[in-house]
C-alpha positions as CSV (number, residue, x, y, z in Angstrom):
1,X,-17.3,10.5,2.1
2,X,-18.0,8.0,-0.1
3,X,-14.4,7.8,-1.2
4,X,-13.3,7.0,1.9
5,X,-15.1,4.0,1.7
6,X,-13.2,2.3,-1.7
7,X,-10.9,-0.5,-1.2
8,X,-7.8,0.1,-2.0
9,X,-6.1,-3.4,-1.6
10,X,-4.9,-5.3,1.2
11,X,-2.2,-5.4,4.2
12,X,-0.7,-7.6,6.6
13,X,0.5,-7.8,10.0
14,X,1.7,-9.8,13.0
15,X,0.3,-7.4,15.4
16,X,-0.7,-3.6,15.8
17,X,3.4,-2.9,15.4
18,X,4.4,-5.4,13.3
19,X,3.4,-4.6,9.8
20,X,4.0,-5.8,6.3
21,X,6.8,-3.3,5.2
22,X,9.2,-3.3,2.1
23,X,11.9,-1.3,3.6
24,X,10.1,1.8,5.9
25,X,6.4,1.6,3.9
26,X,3.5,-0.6,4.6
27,X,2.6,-2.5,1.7
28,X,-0.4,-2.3,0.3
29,X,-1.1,-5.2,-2.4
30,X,-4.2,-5.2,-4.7
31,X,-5.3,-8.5,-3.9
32,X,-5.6,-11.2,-1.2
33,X,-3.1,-13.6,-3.3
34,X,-0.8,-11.0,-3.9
35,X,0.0,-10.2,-0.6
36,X,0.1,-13.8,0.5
37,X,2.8,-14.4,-2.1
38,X,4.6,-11.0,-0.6
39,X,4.6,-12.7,3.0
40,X,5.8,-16.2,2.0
41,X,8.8,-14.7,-0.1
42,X,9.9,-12.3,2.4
43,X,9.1,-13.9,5.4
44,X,7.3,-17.6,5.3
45,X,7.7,-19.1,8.8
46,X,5.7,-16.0,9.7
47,X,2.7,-16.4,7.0
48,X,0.2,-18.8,8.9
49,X,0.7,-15.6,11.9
50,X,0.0,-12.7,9.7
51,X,-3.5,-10.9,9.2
52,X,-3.9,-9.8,6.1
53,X,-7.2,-7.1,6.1
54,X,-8.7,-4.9,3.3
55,X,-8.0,-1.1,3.4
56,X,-9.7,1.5,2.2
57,X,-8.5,4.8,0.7
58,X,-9.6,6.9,3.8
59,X,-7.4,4.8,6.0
60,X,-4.5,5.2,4.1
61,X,-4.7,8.8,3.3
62,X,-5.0,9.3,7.4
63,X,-2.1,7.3,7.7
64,X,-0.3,9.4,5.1
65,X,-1.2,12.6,7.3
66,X,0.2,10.4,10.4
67,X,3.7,10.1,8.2
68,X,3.2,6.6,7.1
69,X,5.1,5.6,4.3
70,X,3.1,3.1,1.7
71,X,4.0,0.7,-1.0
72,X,1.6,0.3,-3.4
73,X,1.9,-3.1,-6.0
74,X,0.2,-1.8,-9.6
75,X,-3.2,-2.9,-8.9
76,X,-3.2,-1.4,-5.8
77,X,-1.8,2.1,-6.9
78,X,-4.6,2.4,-10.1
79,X,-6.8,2.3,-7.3
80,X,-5.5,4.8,-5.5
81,X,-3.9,7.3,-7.5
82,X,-7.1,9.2,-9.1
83,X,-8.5,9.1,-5.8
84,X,-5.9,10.5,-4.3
85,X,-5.4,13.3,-6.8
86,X,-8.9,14.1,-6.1
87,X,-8.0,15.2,-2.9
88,X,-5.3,17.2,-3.3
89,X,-2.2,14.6,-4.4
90,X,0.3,15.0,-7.4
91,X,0.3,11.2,-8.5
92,X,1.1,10.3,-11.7
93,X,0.5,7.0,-14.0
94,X,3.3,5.0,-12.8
95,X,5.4,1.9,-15.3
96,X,5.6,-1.5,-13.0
97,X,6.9,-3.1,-16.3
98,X,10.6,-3.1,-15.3
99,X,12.2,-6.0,-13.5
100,X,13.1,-6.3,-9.8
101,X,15.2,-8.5,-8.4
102,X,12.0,-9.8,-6.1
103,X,9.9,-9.9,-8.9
104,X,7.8,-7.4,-6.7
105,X,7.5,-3.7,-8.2
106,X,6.1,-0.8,-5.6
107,X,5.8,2.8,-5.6
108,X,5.9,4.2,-2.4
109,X,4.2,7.1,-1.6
110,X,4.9,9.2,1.5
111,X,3.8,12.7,3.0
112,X,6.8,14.4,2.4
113,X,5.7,14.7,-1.6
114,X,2.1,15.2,-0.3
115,X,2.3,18.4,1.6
116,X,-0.8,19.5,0.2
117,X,-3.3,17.1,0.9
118,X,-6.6,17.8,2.7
């Protein structure tokens, strides 16, 4: 499906267990820079070791059937939120203009909320 095939943003790991996470959900940034600047505040000694990778909405909606949890940044989650309620999500326009005490602002999505997916 050609859906499948959109980018959503990007990830990062150390290895194939050793994700990106912001508390239980893989974080998914919508750009490159982004998620570099994710990885050096929550974790630079470990930034020249991390991968960071595209990922497209098919892969995230799999891992979502899996049980992953994911944190989307705003770029990210514009991308992936109409698509997603194409398929069967409940996803609503989401307001990433309050403050955090990271300065980083996600909304995590996980399959408990999306029962219904295809």
């Amino acid at each position: 499906m050609h859906r499948d095939s959109k980018v959503i943003g990007y990830f990062a790991y150390k290895s194939k267990t050793e994700v990106m996470c912001d508390g239980d959900a893989c974080v998914i940034s919508g750009s490159e820079q982004e998620m570099k600047n994710f990885i050096n505040f929550v974790s630079p000694e470990s930034a020249k070791k991390t991968t960071i990778k595209k990922t497209r909405f098919g892969e995230i909606v799999n891992g979502i059937k899996r049980g992953a949890a994911y944190a989307f940044d705003e770029q990210s989650y514009n991308r992936f939120y109409p698509l997603a309620n194409e398929v069967g999500f409940n996803l609503k326009e989401e307001s990433f203009s309050g403050e955090s005490e990271t300065g980083f602002h996600f909304v995590t999505i996980i399959r408990e909320s999306q029962d219904r997916i295809k």
